[in-house]
BAZATOR-619329 format. One line per field, with one value per residue (C-alpha): residue in one letter; x, z, y. Coordinates in steps of 0.25 Angstrom, whole numbers, plus 2048, in hexadecimal, padded with zeros to 3 digits. Layout:
% residues N
r <- [a	...]
x <- [X	...]
z <- [Z	...]
y <- [Y	...]
% end
This chain:
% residues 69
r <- [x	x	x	x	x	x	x	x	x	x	x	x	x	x	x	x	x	x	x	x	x	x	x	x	x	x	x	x	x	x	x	x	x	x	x	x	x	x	x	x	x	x	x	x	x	x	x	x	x	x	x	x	x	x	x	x	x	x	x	x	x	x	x	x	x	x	x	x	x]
x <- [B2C	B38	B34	B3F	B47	B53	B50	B49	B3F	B2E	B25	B21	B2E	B2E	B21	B28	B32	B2A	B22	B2E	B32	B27	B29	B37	B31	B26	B33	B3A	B30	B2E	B3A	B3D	B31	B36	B45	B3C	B35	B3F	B46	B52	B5D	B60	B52	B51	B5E	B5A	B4D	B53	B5D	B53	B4D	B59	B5A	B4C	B4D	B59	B54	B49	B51	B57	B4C	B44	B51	B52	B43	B45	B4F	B45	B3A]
z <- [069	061	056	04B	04B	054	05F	069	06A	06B	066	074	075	067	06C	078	072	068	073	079	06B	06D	07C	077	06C	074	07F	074	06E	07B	07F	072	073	081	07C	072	07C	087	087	091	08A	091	093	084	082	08E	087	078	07F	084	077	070	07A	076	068	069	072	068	05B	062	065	058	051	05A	057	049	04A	050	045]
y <- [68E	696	69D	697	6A3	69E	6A8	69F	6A8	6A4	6A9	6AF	6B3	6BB	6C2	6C7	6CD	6D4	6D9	6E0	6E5	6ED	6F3	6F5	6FD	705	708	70E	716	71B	71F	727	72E	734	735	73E	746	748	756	751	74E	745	73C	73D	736	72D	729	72A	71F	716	716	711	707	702	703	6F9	6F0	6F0	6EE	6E3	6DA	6DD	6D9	6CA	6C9	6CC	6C0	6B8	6B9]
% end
């Protein structure tokens, strides 16, 4: 059943999403936490990296779901 918003998306689909919104969320904050904790160089700017990576994919997908409402 589409949701009326054009995305083709169901409901079930929505709730899917927003789930991984929130394991994108926790994998970010998890990888900051260690780019703080680290005092390699090198693993902080690894894990500060991964963070990013997170943190866009997470803009990303909360912006289309925002689209979808």
């Amino acid at each position: 059943m589409p949701n009326g918003c054009g995305c083709s998306l169901t409901s079930k689909d929505l709730t899917v999403m927003e789930d991984q919104l929130t394991h994108i969320a926790v994998a970010c904050r998890v990888a900051a936490n260690y780019a703080n904790q680290f005092q390699n160089p090198q693993l902080k700017n690894m894990a500060a990296t991964v963070a990013q990576h997170h943190r866009q994919h997470y803009d990303a997908l909360y912006a289309f779901l925002n689209g979808c409402q």
